[in-house]
C-alpha positions as a Markdown table, in Angstrom:
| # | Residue | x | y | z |
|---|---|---|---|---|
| 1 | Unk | 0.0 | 0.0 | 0.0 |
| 2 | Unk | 3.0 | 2.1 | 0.4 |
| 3 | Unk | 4.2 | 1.5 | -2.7 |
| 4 | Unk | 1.4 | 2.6 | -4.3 |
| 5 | Unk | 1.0 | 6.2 | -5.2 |
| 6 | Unk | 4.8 | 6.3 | -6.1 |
| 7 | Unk | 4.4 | 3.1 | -8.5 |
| 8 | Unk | 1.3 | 5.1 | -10.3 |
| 9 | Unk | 3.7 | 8.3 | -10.3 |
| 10 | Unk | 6.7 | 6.5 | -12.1 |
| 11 | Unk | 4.5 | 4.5 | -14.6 |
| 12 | Unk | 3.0 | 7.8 | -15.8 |
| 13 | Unk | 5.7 | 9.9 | -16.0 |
| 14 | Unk | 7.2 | 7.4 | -18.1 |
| 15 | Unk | 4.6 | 7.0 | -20.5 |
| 16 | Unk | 4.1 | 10.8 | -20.9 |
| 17 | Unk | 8.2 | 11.0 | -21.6 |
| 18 | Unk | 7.5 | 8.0 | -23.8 |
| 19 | Unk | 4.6 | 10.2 | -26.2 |
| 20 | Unk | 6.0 | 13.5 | -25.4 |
| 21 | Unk | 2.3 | 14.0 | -23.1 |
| 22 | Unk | 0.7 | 16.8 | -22.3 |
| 23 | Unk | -1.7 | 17.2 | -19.9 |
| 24 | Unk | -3.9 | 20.3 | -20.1 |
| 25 | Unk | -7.6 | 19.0 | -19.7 |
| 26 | Unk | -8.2 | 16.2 | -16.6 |
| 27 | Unk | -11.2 | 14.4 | -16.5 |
| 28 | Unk | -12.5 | 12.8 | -13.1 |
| 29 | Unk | -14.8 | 10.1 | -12.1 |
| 30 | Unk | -15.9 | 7.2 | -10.0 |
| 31 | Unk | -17.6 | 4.3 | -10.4 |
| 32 | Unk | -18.6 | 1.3 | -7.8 |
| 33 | Unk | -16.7 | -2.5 | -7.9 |
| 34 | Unk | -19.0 | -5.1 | -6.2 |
| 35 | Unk | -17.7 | -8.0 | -4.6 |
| 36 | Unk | -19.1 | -12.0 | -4.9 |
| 37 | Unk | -19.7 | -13.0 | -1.3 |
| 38 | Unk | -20.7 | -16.4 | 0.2 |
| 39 | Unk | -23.3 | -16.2 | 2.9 |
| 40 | Unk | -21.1 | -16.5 | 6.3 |
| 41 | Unk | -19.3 | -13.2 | 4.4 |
| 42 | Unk | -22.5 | -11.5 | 3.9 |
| 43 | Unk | -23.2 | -11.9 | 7.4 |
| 44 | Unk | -19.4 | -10.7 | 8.1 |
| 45 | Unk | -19.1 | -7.9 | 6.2 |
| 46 | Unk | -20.5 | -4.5 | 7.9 |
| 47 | Unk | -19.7 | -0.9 | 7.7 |
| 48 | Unk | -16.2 | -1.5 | 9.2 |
| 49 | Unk | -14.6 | -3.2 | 6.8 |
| 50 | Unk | -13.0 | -1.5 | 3.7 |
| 51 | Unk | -15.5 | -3.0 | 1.5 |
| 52 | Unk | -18.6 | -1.7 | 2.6 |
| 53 | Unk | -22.1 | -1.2 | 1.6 |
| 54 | Unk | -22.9 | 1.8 | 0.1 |
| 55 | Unk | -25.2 | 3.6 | -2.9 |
| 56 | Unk | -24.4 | 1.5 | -5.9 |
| 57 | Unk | -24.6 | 3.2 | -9.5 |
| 58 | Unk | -25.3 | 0.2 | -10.6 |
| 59 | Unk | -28.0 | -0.5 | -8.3 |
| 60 | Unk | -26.5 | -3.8 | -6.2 |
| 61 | Unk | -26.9 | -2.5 | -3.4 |
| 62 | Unk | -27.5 | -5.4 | -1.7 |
| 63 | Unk | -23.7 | -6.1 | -2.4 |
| 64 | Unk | -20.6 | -4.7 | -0.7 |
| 65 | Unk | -18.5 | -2.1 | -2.6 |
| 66 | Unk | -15.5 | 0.0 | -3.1 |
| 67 | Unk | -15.6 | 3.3 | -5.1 |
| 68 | Unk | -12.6 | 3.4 | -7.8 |
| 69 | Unk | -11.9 | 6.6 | -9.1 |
| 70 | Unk | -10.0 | 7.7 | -12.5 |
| 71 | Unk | -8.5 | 10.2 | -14.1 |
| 72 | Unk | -7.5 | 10.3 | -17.5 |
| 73 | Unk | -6.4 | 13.1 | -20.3 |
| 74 | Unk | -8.2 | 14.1 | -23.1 |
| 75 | Unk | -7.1 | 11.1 | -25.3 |
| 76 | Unk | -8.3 | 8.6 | -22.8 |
| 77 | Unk | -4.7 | 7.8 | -21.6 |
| 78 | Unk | -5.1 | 7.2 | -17.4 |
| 79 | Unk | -3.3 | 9.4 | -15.5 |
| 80 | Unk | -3.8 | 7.7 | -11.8 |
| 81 | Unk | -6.6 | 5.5 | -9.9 |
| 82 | Unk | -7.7 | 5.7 | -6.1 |
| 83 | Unk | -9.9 | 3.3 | -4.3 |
| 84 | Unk | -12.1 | 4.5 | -1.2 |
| 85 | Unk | -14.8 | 2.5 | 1.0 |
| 86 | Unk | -17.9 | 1.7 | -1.0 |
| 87 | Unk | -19.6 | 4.4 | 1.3 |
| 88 | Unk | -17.4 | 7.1 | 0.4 |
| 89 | Unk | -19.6 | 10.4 | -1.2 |
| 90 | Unk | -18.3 | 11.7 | -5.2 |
| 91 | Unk | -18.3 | 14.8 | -3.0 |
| 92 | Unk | -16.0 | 14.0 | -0.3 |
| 93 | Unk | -12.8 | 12.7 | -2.5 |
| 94 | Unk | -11.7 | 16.2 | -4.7 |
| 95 | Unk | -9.7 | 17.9 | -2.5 |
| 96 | Unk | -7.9 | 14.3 | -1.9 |
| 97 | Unk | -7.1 | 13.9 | -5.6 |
| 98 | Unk | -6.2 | 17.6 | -6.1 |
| 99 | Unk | -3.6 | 17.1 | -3.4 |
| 100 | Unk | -2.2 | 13.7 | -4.8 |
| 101 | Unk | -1.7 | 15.3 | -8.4 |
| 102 | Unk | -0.1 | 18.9 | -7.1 |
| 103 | Unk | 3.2 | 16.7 | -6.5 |
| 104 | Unk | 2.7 | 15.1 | -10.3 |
| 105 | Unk | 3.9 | 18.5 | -11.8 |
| 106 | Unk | 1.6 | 18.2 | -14.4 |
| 107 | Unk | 1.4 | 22.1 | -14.6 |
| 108 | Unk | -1.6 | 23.8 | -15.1 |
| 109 | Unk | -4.4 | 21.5 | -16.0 |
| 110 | Unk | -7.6 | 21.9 | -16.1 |
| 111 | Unk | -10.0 | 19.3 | -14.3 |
| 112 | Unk | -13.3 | 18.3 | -15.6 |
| 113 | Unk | -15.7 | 16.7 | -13.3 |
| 114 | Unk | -19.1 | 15.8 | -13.0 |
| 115 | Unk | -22.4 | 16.8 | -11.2 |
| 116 | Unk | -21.8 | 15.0 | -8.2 |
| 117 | Unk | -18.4 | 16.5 | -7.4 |
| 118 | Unk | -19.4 | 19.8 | -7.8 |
| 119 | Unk | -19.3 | 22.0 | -4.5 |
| 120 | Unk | -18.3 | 25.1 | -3.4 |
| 121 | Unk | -15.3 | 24.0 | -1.3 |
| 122 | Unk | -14.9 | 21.8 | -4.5 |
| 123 | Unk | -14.4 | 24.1 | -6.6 |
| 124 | Unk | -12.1 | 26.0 | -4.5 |
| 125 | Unk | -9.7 | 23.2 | -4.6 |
| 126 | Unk | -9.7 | 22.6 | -7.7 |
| 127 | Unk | -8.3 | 26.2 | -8.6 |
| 128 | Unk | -5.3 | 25.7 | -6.1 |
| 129 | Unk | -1.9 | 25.6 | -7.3 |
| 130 | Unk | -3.2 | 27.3 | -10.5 |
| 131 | Unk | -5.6 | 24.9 | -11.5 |
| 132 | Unk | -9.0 | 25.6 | -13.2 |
| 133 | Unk | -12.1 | 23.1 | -13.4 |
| 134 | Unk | -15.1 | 22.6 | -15.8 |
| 135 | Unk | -17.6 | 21.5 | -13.8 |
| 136 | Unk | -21.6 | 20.2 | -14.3 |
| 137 | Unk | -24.0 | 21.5 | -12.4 |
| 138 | Unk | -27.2 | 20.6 | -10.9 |
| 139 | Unk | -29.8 | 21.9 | -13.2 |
| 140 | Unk | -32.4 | 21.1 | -10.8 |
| 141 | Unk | -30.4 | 22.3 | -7.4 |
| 142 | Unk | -32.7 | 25.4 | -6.7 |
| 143 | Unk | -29.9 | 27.6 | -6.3 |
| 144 | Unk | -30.2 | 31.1 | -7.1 |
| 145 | Unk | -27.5 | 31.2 | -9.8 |
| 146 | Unk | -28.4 | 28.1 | -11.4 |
| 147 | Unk | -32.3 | 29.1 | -11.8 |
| 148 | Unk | -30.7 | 32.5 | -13.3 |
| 149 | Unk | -28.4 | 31.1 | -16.0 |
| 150 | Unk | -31.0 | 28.8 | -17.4 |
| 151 | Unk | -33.7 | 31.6 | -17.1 |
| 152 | Unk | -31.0 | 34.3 | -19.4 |
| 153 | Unk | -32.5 | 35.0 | -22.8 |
| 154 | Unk | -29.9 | 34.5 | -25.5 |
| 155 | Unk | -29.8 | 32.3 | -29.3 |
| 156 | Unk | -28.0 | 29.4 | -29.4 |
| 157 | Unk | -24.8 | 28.7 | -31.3 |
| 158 | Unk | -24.0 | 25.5 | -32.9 |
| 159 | Unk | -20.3 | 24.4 | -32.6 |
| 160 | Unk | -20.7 | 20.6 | -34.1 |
| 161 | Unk | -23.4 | 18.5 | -34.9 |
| 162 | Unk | -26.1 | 18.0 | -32.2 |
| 163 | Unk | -24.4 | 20.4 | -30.2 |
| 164 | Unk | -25.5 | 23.8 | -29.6 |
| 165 | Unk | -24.1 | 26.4 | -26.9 |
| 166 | Unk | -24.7 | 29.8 | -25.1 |
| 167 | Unk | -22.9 | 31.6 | -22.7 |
| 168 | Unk | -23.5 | 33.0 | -19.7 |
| 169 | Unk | -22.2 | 35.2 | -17.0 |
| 170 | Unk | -24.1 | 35.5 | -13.7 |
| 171 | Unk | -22.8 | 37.7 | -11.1 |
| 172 | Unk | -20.3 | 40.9 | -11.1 |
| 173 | Unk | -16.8 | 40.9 | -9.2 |
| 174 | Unk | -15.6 | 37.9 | -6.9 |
| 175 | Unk | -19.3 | 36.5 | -7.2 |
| 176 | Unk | -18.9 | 36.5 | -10.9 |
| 177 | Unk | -19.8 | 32.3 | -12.6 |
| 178 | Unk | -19.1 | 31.8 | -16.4 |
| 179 | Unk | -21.6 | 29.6 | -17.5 |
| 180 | Unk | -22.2 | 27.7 | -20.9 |
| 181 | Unk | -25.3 | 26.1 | -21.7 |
| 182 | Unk | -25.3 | 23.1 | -23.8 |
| 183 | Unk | -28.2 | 21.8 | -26.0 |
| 184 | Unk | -28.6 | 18.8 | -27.6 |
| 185 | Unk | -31.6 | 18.6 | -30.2 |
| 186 | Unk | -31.1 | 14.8 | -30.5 |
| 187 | Unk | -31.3 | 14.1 | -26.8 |
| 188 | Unk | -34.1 | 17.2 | -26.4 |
| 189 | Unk | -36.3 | 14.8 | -28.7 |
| 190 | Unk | -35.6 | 11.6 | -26.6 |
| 191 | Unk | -36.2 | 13.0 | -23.5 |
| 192 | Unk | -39.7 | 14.3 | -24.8 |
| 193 | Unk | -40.4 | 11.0 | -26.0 |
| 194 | Unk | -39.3 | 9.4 | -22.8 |
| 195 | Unk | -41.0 | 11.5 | -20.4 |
| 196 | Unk | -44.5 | 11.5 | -22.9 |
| 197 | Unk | -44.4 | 7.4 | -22.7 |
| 198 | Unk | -44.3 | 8.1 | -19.2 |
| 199 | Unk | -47.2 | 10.9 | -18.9 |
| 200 | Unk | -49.2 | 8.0 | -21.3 |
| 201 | Unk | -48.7 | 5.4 | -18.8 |
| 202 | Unk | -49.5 | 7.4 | -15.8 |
| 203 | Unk | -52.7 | 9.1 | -17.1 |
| 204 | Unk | -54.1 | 5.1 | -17.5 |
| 205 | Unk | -52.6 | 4.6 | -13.9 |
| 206 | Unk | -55.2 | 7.8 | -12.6 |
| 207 | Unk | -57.9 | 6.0 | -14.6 |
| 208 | Unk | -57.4 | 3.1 | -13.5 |
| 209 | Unk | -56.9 | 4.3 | -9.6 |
| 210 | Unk | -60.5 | 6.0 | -10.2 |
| 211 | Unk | -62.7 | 2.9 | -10.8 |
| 212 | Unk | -60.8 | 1.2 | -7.9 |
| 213 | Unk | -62.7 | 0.8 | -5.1 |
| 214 | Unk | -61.2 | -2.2 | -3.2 |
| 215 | Unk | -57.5 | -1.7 | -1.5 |
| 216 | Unk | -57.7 | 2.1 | -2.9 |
| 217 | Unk | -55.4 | 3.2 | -0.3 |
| 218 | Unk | -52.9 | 0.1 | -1.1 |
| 219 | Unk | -53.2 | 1.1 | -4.9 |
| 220 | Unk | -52.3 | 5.1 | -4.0 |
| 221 | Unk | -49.3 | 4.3 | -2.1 |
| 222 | Unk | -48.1 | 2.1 | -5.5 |
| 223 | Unk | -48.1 | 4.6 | -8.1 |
| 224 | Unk | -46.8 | 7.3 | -5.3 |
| 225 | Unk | -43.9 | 4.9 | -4.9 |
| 226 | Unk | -43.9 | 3.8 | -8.6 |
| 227 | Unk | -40.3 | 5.8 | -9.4 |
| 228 | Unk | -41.1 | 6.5 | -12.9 |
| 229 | Unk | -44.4 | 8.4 | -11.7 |
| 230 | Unk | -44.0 | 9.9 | -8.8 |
| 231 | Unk | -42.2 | 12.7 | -9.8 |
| 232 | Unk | -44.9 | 13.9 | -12.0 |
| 233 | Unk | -47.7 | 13.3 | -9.4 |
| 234 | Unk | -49.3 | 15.9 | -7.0 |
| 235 | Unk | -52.9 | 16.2 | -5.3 |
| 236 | Unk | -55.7 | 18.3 | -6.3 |
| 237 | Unk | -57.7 | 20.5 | -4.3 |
| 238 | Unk | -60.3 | 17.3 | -3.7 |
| 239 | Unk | -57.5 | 14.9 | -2.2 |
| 240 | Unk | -56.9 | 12.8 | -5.6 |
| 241 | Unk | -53.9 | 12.3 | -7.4 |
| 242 | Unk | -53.4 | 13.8 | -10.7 |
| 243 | Unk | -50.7 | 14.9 | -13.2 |
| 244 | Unk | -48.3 | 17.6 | -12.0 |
| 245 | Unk | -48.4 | 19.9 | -15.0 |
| 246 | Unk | -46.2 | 22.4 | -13.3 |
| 247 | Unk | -43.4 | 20.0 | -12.9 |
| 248 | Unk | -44.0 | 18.7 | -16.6 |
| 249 | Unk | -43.7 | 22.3 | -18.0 |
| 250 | Unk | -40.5 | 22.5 | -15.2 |
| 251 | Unk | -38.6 | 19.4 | -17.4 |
| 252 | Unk | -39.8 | 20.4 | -20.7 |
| 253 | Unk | -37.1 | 23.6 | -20.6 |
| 254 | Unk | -34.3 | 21.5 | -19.3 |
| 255 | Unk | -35.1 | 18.9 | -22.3 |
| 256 | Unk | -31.5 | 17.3 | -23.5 |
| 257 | Unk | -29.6 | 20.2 | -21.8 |
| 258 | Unk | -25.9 | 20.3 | -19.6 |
| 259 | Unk | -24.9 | 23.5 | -17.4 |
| 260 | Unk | -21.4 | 23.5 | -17.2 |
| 261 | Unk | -19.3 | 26.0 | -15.6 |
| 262 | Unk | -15.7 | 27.2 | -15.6 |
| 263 | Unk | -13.1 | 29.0 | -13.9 |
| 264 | Unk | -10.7 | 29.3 | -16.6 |
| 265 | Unk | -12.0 | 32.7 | -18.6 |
| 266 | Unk | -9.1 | 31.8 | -21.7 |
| 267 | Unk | -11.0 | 28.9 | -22.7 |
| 268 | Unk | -13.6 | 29.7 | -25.1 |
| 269 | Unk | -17.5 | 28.5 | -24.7 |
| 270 | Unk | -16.5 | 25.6 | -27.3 |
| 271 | Unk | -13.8 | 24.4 | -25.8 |
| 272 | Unk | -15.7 | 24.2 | -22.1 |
| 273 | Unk | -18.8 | 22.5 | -23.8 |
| 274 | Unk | -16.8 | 19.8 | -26.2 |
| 275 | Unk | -14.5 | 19.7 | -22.9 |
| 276 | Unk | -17.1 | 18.9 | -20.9 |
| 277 | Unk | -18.7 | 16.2 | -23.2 |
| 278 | Unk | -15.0 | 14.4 | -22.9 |
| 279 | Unk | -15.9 | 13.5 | -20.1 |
| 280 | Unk | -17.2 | 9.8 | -21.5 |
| 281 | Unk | -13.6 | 9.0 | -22.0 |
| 282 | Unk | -13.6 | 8.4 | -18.2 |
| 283 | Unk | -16.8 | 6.4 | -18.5 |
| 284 | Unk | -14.8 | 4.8 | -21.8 |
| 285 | Unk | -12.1 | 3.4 | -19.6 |
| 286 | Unk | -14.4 | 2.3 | -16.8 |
| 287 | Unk | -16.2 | 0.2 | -19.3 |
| 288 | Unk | -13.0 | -1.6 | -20.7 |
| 289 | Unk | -12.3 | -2.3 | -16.8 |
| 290 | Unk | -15.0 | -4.1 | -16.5 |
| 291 | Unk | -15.6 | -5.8 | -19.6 |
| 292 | Unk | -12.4 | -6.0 | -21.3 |
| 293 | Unk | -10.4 | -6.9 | -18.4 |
| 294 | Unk | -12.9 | -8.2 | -16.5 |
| 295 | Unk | -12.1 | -6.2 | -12.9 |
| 296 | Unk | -14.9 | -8.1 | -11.6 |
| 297 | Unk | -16.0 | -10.4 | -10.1 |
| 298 | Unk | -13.5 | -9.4 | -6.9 |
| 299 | Unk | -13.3 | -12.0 | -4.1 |
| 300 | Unk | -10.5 | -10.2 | -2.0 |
| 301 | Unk | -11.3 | -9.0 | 1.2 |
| 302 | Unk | -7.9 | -7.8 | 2.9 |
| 303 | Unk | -7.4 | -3.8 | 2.0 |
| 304 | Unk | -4.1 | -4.4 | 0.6 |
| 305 | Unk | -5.6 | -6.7 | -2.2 |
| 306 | Unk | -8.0 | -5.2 | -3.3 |
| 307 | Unk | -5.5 | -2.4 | -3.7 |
| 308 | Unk | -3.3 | -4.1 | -5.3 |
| 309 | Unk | -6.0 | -5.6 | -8.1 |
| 310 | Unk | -7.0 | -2.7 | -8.7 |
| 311 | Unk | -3.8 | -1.0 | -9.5 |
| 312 | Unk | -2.9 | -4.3 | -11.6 |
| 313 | Unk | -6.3 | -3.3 | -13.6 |
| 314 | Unk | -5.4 | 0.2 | -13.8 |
| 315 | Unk | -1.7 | -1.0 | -15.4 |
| 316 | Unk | -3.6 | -3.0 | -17.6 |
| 317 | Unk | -5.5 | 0.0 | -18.6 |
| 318 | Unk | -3.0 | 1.8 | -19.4 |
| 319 | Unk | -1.5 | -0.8 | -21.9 |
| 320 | Unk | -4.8 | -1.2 | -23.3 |
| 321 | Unk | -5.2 | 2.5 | -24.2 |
| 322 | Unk | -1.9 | 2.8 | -25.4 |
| 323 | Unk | -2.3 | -0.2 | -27.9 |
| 324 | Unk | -5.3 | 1.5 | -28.5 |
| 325 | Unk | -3.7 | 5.2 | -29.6 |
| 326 | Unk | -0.7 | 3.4 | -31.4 |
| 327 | Unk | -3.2 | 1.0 | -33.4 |
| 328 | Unk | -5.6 | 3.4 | -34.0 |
| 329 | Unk | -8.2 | 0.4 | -33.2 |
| 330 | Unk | -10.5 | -1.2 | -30.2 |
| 331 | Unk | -9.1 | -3.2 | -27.8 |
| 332 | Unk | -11.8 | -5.9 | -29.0 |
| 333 | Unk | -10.6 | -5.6 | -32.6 |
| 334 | Unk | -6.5 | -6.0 | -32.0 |
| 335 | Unk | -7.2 | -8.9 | -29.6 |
| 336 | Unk | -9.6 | -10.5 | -32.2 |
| 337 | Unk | -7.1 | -10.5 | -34.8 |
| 338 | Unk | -4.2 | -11.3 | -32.8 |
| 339 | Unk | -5.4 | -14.4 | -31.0 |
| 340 | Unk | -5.6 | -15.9 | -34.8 |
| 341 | Unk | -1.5 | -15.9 | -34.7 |
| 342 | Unk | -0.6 | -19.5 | -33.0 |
| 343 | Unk | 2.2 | -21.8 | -32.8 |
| 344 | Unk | 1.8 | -24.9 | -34.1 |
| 345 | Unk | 4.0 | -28.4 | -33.0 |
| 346 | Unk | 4.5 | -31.0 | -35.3 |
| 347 | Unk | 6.1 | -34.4 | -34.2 |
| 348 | Unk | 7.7 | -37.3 | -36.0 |
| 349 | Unk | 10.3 | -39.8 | -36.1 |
| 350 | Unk | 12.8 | -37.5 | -36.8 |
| 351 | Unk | 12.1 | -35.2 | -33.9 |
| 352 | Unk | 9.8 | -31.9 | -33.0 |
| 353 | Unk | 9.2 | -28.5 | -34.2 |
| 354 | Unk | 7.4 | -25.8 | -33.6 |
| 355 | Unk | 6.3 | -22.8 | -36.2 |
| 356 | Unk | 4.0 | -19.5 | -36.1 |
| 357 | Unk | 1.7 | -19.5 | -38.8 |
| 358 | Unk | 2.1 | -17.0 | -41.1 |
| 359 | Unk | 1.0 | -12.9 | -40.4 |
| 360 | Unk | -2.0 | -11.7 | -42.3 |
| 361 | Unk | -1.7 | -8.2 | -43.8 |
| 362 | Unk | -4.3 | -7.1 | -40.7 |
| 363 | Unk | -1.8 | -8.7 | -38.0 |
| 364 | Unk | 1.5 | -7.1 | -39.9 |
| 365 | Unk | -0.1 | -3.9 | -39.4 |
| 366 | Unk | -1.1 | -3.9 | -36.3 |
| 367 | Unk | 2.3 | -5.1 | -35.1 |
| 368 | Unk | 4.1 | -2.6 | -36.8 |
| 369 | Unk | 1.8 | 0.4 | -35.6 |
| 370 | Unk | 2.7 | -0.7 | -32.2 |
| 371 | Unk | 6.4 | -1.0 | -32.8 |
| 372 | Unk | 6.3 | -4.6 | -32.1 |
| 373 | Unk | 9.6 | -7.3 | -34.0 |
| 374 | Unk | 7.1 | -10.0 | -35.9 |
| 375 | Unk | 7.5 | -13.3 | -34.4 |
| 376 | Unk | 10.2 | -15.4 | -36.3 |
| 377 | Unk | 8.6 | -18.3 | -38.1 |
| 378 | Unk | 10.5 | -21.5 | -36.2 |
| 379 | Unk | 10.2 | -21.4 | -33.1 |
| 380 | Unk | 12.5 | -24.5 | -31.4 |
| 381 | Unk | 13.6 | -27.4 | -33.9 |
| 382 | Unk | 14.4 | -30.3 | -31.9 |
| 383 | Unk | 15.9 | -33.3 | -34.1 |
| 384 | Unk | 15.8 | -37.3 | -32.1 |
| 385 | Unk | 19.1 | -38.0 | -31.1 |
């Protein structure tokens, strides 16, 4: 465990001497490992140990967890991982990682995190030591400056396909937040269809609920709890449930929309939104962790293993996505082709040998775009004596 941070400091710095890497954008997030457990550990495990049960993203909450976090560079390259109890808050872990990367000397970067990190002593610590941060916000917080930046009148720009911006600047002097709005006409028109599926279904709910008379009260307490419904659901001036049209009207205006914001006024409103929307490299990696290299299913249970696996998975990562950059292919589609090169024995009378079978043109590219010798044709020739 010691050995740790310095082991993920000397692997990165080598890499970035190795590809001459810069590292001016840093994205951040977590995500949740569960763990396979017999019963006698079920009963075991608590809230003491360092796996611990916690909100799942996933939704396995009825598993113990540790939250991995990960952050990587703009071309999906990661920079350094952490591990933290499974009960451990997005919102509690910033200031950690900003203090574990000041002694990188990765000069000044700017860090791009998600909704759930964002907080005012958040985002305070992310401009120390020179830093700057793009940051999601809440759209749906309540907070005065929020409900004012998506309120400012102003036309849209777009900046690439199905991506529109606008920019926004709430506040005068040290209370001063640039803002940039980001639209999405694709997403607007899924949402919309989403949420009217849902209005459909829950208007035949109400119908329904009205010509109940048996277990009325049981019924109620379902569609309040229903999680698709009850967000749209208030009570009229008679006691019965009906559609919140308020709250409809509410979502319609934040249809397919992100609120981002930035302390770094030299970037300009395109480069915060696209920024911003580079965030899915981090969600990228996390999916090659556990697909790809399959970091679960995890049966350790000391601290120091589970450490230690995940760091292996993180080196692995890091090979993956340089493959990857070299290539200029998937991960999937270099392995596919490469696990066709084999080594075949043949045996006789007059002894054994063995030979690789001979490169396609797909498998002498890929080789060579990764700076990799091709295997020699005979491997051992081993005459009888």
């Amino acid at each position: 465990m010691e050995l740790e941070p310095e082991l993920q400091r000397r692997v990165y710095h080598q890499v970035a001497d190795l590809l001459n890497l810069e590292v001016d954008l840093l994205f951040f997030d977590t995500t949740n490992i569960d763990f396979c457990l017999d019963e006698q550990e079920r009963t075991e495990d608590g809230e003491k140990g360092f796996r611990t049960y916690g909100h799942s993203k996933e939704k396995r909450d009825d598993l113990p967890l540790v939250v991995v976090g990960l952050a990587v560079t703009r071309d999906g390259i990661p920079v350094r991982c952490w591990v933290w109890p499974g009960h451990t808050a997005d919102v509690s872990v910033v200031s950690e990682v900003k203090k574990d990367l000041i002694g990188w000397k990765l000069g000044r970067v700017v860090t791009v995190v998600d909704r759930g990190f964002t907080s005012h002593e958040n985002l305070r610590t992310l401009q120390t030591a020179g830093g700057h941060y793009i940051a999601g916000e809440k759209m749906r917080s309540g907070q005065a400056f929020t409900e004012e930046a998506l309120a400012r009148a102003g036309r849209y720009r777009t900046v690439r396909d199905n991506v529109e911006i606008k920019e926004i600047v709430v506040g005068e002097g040290e209370a001063m937040r640039r803002f940039v709005l980001i639209r999405n006409p694709a997403e607007a028109a899924r949402d919309r269809r989403r949420r009217n599926e849902i209005l459909v279904a829950l208007r035949k709910e109400l119908r329904t609920l009205a010509q109940t008379s048996k277990d009325y009260a049981a019924a109620l307490d379902r569609l309040r709890s229903n999680r698709r419904f009850r967000c749209y659901l208030t009570t009229g001036r008679g006691g019965e449930p009906k559609v919140d049209n308020a709250k409809v009207r509410s979502e319609e205006r934040l249809d397919g929309k992100y609120l981002v914001s930035t302390s770094d006024d030299t970037l300009t409103p395109e480069d915060v939104a696209l920024g911003y929307r580079q965030l899915l490299e981090v969600k990228s990696c996390f999916r090659t962790l556990k697909t790809s290299l399959e970091i679960r299913p995890v049966y350790h249970r000391l601290e120091s293993r589970i450490r230690a696996h995940v760091v292996l998975c993180w080196m692995a990562l890091l090979l993956v996505r340089l493959c990857e950059e070299e290539v200029g292919r998937s991960w999937d589609d270099i392995r596919n082709v490469m696990q066709r090169l084999h080594v075949i024995t043949y045996r006789s009378a007059d002894g054994e040998a063995q030979q690789c079978t001979e490169l396609t043109s797909d498998q002498q590219q890929i080789l060579g775009s990764a700076h990799v010798p091709a295997p020699a044709r005979l491997f051992t020739l081993r005459p009888t004596v």
